[in-house]
DODO-923885 format. One record per residue (C-alpha): x, y, z; residue in one letter. Coordinates in steps of 0.001 Angstrom, whole numbers, plus 524288, in hexadecimal, padded with zeros to 5 digits. Example, Ala and Ser with C-alpha at 12.3 -4.5 7.8 and 13.67 -1.06 7.14 Angstrom:
BEGIN
8300C7EE6C81E78a;835667FBDC81BE4s;
// end
This chain:
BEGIN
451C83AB634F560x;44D4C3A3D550205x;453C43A9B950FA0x;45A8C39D635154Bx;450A839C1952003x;443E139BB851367x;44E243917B50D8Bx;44ED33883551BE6x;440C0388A951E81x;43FD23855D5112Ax;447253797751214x;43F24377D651E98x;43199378A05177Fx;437A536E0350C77x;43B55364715167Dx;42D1E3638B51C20x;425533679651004x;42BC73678E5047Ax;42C90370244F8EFx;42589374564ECE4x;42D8137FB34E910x;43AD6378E34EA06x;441CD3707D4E090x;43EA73614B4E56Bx;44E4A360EC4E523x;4500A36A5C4EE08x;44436365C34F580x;44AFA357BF4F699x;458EB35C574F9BCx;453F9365D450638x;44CD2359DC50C5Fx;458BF350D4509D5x;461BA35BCD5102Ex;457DE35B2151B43x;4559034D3F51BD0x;461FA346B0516D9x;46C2234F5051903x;4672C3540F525D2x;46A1B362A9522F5x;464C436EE8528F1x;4615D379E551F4Fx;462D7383C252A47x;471A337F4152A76x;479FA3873452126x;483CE37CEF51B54x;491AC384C85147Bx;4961537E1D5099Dx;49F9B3716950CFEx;4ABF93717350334x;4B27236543504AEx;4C167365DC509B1x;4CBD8363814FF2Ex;4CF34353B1502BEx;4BFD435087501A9x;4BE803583C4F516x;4C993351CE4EE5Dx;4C2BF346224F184x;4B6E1349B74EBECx;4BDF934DC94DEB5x;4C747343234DD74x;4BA9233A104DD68x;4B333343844D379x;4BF87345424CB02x;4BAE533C2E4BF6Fx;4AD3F344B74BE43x;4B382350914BF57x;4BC6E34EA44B391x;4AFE6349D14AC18x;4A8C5353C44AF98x;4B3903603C4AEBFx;4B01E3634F4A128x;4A0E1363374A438x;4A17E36BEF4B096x;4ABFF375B84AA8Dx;4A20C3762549E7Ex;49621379CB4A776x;49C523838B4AF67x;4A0F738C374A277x;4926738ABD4A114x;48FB1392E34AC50x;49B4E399ED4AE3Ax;49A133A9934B214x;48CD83A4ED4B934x;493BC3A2F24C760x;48FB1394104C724x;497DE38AA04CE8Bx;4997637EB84C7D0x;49B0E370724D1CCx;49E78362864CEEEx;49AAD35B464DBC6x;49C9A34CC34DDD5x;4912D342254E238x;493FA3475B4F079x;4915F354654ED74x;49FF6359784EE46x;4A3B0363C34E495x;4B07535E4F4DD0Ex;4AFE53681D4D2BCx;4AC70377B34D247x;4ACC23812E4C88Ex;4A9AF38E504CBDEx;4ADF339E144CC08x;4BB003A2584D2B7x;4B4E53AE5D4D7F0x;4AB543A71D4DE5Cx;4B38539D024E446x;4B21D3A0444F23Fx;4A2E63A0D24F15Bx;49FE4394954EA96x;4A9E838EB84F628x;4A26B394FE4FFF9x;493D738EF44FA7Ex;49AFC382DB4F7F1x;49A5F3825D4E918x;4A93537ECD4E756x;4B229373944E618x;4B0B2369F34F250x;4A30F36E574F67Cx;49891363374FAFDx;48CF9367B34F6FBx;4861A358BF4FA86x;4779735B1A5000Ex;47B263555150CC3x;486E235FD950FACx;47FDB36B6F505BCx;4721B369B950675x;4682236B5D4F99Bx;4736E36F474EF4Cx;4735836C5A4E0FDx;4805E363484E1B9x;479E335AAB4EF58x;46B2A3597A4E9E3x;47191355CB4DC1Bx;479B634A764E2F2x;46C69346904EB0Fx;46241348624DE8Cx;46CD43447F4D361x;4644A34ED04CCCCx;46AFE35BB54C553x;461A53684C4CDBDx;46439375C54D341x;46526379B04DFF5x;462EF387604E0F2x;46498391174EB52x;45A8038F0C4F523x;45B1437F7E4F04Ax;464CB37E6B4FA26x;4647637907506FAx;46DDE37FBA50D47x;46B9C38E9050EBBx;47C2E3903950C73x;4797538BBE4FDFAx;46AE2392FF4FB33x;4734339CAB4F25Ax;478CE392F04E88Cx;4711D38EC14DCECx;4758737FFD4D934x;473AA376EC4CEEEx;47999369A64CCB8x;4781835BDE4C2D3x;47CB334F7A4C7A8x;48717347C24BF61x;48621338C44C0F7x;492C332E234BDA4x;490FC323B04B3A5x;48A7331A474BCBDx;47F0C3232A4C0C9x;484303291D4CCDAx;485C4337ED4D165x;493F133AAD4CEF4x;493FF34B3E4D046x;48A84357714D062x;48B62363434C706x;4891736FAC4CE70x;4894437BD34CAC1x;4851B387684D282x;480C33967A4D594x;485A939B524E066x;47A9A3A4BF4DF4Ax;470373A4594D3AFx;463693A9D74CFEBx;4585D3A7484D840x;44FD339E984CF0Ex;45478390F44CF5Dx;4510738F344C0FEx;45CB4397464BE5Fx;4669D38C384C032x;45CD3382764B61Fx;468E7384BD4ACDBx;47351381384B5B0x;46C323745F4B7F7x;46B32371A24A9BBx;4799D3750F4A938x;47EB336BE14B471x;476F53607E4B089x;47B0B3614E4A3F0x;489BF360A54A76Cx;486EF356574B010x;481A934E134A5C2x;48C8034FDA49CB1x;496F734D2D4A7B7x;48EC233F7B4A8BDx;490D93402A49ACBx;49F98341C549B8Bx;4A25B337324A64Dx;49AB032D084A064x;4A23A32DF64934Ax;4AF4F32FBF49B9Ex;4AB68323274A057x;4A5C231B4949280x;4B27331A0548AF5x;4B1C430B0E488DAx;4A1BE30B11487EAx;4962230EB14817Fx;48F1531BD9485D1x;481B831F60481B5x;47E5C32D3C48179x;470E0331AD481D2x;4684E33E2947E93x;45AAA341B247D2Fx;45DE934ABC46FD5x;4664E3456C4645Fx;46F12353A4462ABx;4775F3530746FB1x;47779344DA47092x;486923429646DD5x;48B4A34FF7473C6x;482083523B47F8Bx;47B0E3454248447x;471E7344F248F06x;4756833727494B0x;47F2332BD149358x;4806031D43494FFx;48E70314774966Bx;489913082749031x;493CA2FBF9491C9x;496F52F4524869Bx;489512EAFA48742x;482202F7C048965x;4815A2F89B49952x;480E9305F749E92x;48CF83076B4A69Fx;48A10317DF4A7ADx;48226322094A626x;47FB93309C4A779x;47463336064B17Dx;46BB8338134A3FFx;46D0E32ACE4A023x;46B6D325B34AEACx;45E6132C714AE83x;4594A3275D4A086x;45DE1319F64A59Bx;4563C319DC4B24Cx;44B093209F4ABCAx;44B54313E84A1AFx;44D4230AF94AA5Bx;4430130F2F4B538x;44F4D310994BF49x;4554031B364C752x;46053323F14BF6Fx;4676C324814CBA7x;46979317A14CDFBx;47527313F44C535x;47702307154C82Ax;46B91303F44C1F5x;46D6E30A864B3E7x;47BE5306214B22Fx;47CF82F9014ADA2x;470C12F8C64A61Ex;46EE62F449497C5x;46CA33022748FC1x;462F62F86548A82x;459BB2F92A495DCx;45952309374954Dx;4597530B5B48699x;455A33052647A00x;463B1301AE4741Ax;46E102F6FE476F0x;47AED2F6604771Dx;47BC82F37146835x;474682FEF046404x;47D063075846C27x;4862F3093145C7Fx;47A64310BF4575Ax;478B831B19460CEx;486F93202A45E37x;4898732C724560Bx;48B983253B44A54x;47D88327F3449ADx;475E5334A044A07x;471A03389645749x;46227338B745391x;461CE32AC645095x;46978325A345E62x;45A44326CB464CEx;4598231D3346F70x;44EF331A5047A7Ax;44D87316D44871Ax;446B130B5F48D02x;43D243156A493A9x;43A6E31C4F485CBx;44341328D748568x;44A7332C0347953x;459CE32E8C4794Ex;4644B331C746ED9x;46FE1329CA4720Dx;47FD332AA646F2Bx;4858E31D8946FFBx;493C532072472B1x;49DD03156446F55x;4A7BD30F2947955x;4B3593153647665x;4BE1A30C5D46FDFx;4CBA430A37474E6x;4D51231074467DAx;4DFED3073646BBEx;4DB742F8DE46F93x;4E7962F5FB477C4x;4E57B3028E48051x;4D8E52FF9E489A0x;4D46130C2D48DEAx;4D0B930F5649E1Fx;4C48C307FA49FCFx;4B8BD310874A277x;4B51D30B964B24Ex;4A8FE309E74B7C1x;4A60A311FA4C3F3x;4A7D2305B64CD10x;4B3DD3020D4C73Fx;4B9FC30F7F4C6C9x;4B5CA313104D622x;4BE9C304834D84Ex;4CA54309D24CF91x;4CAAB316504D8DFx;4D6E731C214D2FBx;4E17B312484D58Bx;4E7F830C594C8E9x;4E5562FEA24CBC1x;4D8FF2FF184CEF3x;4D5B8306A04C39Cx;4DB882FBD84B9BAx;4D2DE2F1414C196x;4C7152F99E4C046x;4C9F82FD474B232x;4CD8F2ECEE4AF08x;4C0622EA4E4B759x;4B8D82F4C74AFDFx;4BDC52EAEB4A289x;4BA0F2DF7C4A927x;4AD082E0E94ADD3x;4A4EF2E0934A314x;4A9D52D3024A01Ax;4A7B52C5084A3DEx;4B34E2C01F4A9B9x;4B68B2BD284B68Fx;4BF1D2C7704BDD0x;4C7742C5B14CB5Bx;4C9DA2CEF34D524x;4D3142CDEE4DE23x;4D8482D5CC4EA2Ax;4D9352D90B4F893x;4CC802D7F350128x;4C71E2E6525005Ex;4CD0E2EA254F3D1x;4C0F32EC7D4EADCx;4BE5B2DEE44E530x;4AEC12DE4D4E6A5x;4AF6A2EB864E381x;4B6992EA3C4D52Dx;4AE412DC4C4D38Dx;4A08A2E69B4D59Ax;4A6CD2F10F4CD6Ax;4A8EB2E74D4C026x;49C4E2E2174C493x;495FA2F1844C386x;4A0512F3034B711x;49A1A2E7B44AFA4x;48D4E2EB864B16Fx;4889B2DC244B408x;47D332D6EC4BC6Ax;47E032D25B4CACBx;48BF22D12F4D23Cx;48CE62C7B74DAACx;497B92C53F4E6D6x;49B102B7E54EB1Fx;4A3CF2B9844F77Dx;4A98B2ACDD4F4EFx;4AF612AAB350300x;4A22B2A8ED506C1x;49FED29CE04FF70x;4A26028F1750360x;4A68C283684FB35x;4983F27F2A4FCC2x;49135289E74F721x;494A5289E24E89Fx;4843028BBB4E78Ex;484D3297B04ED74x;48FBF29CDA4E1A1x;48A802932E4D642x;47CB7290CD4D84Cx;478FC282894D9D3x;4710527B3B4CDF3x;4685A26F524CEA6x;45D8D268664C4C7x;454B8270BB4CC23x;45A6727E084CA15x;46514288124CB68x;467F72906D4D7DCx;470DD29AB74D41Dx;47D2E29EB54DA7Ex;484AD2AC5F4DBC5x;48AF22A9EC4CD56x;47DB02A89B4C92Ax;478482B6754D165x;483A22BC814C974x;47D2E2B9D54BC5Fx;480B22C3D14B464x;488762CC184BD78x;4958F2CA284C5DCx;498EF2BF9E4CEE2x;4A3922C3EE4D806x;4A9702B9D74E0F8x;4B0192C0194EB68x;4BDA72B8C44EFF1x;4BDD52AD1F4E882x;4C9222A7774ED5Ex;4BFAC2A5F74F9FDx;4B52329DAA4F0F1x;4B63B28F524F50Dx;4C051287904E9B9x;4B43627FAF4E5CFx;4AC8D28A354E205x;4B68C2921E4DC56x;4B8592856C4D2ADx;4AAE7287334CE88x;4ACB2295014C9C6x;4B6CF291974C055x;4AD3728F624B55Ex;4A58A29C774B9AEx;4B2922A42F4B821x;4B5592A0B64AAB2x;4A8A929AD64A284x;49F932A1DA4A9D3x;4977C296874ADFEx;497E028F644BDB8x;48F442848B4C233x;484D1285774CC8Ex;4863427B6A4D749x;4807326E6C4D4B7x;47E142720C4C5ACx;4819326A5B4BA1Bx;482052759F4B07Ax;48A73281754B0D3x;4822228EB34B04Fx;486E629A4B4AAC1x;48BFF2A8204B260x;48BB02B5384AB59x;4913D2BB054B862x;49EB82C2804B6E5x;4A5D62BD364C21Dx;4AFAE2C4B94CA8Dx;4B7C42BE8F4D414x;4BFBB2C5C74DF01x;4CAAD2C0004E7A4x;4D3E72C5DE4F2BEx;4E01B2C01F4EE9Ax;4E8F72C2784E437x;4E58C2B6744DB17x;4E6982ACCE4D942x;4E0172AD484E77Ex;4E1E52A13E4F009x;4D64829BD94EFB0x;4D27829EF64E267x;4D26F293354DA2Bx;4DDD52947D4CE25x;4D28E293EB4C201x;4CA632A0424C69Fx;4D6D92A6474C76Ex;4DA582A4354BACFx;4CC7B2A8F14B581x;4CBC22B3CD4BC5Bx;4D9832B9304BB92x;4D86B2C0AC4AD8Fx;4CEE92C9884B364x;4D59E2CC044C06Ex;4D5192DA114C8A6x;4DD9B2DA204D5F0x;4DAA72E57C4DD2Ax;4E4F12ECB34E43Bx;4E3B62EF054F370x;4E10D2FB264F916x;4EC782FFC24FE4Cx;4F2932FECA4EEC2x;4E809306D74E9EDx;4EE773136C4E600x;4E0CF31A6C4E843x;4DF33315A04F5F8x;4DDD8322694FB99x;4D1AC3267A4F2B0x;4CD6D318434F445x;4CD8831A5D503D4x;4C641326DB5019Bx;4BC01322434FA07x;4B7AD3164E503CDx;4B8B831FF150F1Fx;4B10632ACA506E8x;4A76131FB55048Ax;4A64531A9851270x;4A4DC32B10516FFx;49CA932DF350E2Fx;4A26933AC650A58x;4B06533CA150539x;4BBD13396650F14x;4CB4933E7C50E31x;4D69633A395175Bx;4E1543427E51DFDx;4EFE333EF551A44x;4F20C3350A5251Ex;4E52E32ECE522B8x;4EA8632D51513D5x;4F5E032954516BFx;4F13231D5552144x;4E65131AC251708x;4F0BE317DA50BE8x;4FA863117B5162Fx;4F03F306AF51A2Ex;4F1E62FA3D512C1x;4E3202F876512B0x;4E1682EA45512B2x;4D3A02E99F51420x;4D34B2F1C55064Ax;4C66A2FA44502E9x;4BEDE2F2C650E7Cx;4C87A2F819517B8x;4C707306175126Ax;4B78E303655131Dx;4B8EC2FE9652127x;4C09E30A0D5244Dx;4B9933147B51D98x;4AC6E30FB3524C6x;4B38B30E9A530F5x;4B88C31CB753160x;4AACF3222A52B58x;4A3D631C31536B2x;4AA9C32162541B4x;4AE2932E7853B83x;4A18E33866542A9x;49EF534132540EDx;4A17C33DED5302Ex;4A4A634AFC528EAx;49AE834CBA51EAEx;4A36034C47512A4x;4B44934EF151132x;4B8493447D51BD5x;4C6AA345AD51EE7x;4CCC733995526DFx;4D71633A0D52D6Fx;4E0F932F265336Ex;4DA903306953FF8x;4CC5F32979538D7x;4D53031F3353532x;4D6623108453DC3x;4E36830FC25451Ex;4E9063068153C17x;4E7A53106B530E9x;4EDBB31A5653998x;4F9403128953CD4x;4FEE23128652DDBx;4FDA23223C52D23x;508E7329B35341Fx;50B08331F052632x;504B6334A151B3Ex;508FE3272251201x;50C93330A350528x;513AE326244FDCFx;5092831B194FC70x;503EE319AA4EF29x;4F59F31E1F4F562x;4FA143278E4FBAEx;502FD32FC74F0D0x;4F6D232C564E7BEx;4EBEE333474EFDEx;4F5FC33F644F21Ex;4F83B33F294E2D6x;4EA2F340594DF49x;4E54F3481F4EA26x;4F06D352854E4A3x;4EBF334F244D6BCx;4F937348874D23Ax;50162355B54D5A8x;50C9534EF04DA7Ex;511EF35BDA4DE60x;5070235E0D4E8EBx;5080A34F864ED9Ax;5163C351734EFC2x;5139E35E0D4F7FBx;509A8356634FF67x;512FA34B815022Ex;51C4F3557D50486x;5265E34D304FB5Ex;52BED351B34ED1Fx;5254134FC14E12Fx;530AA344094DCC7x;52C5933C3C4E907x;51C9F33D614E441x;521EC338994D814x;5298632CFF4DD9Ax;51D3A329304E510x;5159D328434DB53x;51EAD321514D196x;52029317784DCCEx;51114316A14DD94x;50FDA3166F4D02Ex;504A6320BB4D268x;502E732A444C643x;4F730333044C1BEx;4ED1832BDF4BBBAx;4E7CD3304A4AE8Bx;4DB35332974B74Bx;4D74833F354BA39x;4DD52343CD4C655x;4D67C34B234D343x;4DB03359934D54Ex;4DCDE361514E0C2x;4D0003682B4E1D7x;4D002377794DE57x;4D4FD37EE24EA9Fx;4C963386B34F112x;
// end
């Protein structure tokens, strides 16, 4: 093994020559250290473990995938049990919200960082297994004198990324040696072994997530094709893909002459256009028929066995089961109960025709639902009219205007076979609102200066600030848009406010942010009548002028806040619905530890809530993490 000076100059040689002996991976990961990162291999760098607030977090975001992917990681680490590996689940930041490893060798794993709570992201870690996997979105090893950092040039490392439904890195499988044989090539299993539980916790999610729709499982042999697939599509009901596993990202791309990491450009598109089938042939590639005969091919000429899997069918027509959500609309549910039967009644909606209303508060997530059935129905262009920028005058500009000599087409015509949103209608002059009424309910408007009506296949959604009927809003676009109505609550009645807070400042931070008890308590005091643009402004605000910015586990305190936030916080605000909520699942529901916290009985917890009406959800629910 390399002295740590050999392993600097190294690094030194690679920066201004390159290397022929070295993986290209590692190769590429030193010179973004150097160049990107800005690190300094001569700098030993002790492992970071996040503190407890931070790390809860971190897990509370990644609690959905780690229930997925329990069984899966529990399964691979009987695998190599007795071998001293250390088995980590690390989300897309590079934060380590799972461990399994030895009790005996707790206090050394802490020490090198492979434990609950470590970051091992490139920027903070250097050339690791879980940071190169997050950069790459490759499965590799990183082994021993892979590493940047001299601290880590014992540990032997190998890791397989694990991708969501909708083509993006959700988590990295680790699992690691903290000391191993020499030759690299001895950890060629473990790589087969992570990547291979990675793929079937992709496996897992995306039929977690097809219930109501048809899945289409895919192989390259005909004997493990219905137990042990190598890649998946979530086809909607006219055969869209609306999900996919990393395998079937990659056949797509490689089919379609596109880039498997870019996911908005597989989802959406016609299984058609990658394979030859349709929707209607999808009945004879179920296992009503032998395996050997289900032989499909792709557009590009490679040959698949395929498992069509049914939707699954409600037993009881009366009871409609939870609607599976799209990723847009389930990041706008966040985990308050009425926002979660708006997303689930949108999630219904949007593959339909009809027009749909929402109304609410200025800042409350309007264009942001209106983009999210837009994603949800998988449709063409969206289009925003902001209709207080429209005078009585300019119906062309909405309509289009048609002469003998031709057509120029409006915004309802640019919409064509997407979604027209028009922002605030109660703003749009009466005039023109009169001229949508036929739009609204036959589907059909006519341009300006036209004798003929033309035709719209555009799904129109319309948004207002007031509680309708709006003033303003003329009485007959009520009434057709009314049956498909969503009113979205205001901020400050969200009972997730606090992770909803957390999440825009996390955003605006870049790295994940907690707050102290005071700055809780003025956060869920504030009536927040500016809604999520408020919280935006705020969050941007406070990142701005924070220097010098922590590098990850931000903790705020009332003192970052603006006087006026200040004001409302002379005590932690315990009985607000937010408030008791937040304490509840930070303490994982146990109603005894809330009550200690509050330093009240378990009867007054219980009065709270009842008052609240706040009770576990059927959900899974965020634990403390594991002491260390």
């Amino acid at each position: 093994m390399k002295s740590d000076i050999e392993h600097i100059q190294e690094i030194e040689v690679v920066s201004q020559q390159g290397s022929s002996q070295r993986d290209p991976i590692v190769v590429q990961s030193w010179l973004r250290c150097l160049d990107k990162h800005g690190l300094d291999p001569t700098t030993r760098a002790e492992a970071y473990i996040l503190p407890d607030a931070a790390l809860r977090q971190h897990r509370q975001r990644s609690e959905d995938l780690i229930r997925i992917a329990r069984s899966g990681i529990d399964d691979l680490y009987q695998l190599v049990a007795g071998q001293n590996y250390v088995l980590l689940l690390s989300d897309a930041e590079g934060v380590t919200v799972e461990y399994l490893g030895e009790e005996v060798q707790k206090a050394e794993l802490r020490r090198s960082g492979l434990y609950l709570g470590a970051e091992w992201s490139e920027a903070r870690a250097g050339t690791c297994a879980l940071g190169a996997c997050i950069e790459t979105g490759e499965p590799l090893i990183i082994h021993q004198s892979d590493h940047f950092d001299v601290t880590h040039g014992g540990l032997s490392c190998t890791a397989a990324p694990i991708y969501d439904t909708a083509g993006r890195l959700a988590a990295v499988l680790d699992i690691s040696l903290l000391s191993s044989p020499v030759a690299r090539a001895s950890q060629l299993l473990a790589l087969n072994l992570v990547r291979q539980t990675a793929r079937r916790i992709e496996m897992a999610n995306i039929m977690a997530e097809a219930r109501a729709d048809w899945v289409l499982r895919l192989a390259g042999s005909p004997d493990f094709l219905d137990v042990d697939p190598q890649a998946a599509l979530r086809l909607d009901a006219g055969g869209h893909v609306i999900g996919m596993t990393n395998g079937a990202a990659r056949l797509m791309a490689r089919a379609l002459g596109q880039d498997w990491r870019s996911g908005k450009g597989l989802i959406g598109r016609h299984v058609s256009e990658v394979f030859n089938l349709d929707v209607g042939t999808l009945e004879g590639l179920t296992r009503q028929h032998a395996a050997r005969d289900r032989l499909i091919e792709t557009r590009d000429g490679y040959r698949l066995f395929a498992h069509a899997i049914e939707p699954r069918r409600s037993p009881t027509p009366f009871a409609a089961p939870a609607r599976a959500l799209s990723p847009e609309l389930r990041d706008l549910a966040g985990d308050d109960p009425r926002m979660r039967l708006i997303a689930e009644t949108s999630a219904g909606l949007a593959h339909g025709s009809m027009p749909l209303l929402i109304e609410g508060a200025s800042g409350s997530g309007k264009s942001a639902l209106a983009r999210a059935i837009h994603s949800t129905g998988r449709r063409g262009p969206l289009i925003t009219v902001a209709c207080e920028t429209l005078a009585e005058d300019e119906a062309a500009v909405l309509f289009g205007r048609g002469d003998p000599r031709g057509h120029v087409s409006g915004l309802i015509a640019a919409a064509e076979g997407g979604t027209l949103v028009l922002d605030n209608l109660e703003e749009l002059p009466a005039r023109l609102q009169a001229r949508l009424a036929s739009l609204l309910s036959e589907g059909r408007y006519r341009p300006v200066g036209a004798l003929r009506e033309r035709t719209s296949t555009a799904r129109v959604i319309v948004t207002s600030r007031a509680p309708a009927p709006a003033e303003g809003l003329r009485g007959e676009l009520y009434h057709r848009l009314a049956p498909a109505r969503q009113s979205l609550p205001a901020l400050a009645q969200r009972l997730d406010l606090v992770a909803v807070v957390t999440k825009i400042f996390a955003r605006a931070f870049a790295t994940s942010v907690s707050f102290d008890a005071l700055a809780l308590a003025a956060l869920t005091r504030h009536t927040w009548p500016g809604n999520l643009h408020e919280v935006e402004a705020l969050a941007q605000t406070i990142a701005a002028s924070l220097s010098p910015r922590p590098a990850s586990g931000v903790v705020l305190g009332l003192q970052h806040l603006p006087p006026l936030l200040q004001a409302g916080a002379a005590g932690p605000q315990t009985d607000s619905a937010a408030m008791l909520r937040h304490l509840l699942v930070e303490h994982g529901w146990n109603i005894s530890a809330v009550a200690a916290a509050l330093g009240v009985n378990r009867a007054t917890i219980h009065r709270r809530m009842a008052r609240h009406g706040l009770t576990r959800s059927a959900k899974a629910i965020s634990r403390k993490p594991r002491p260390s």
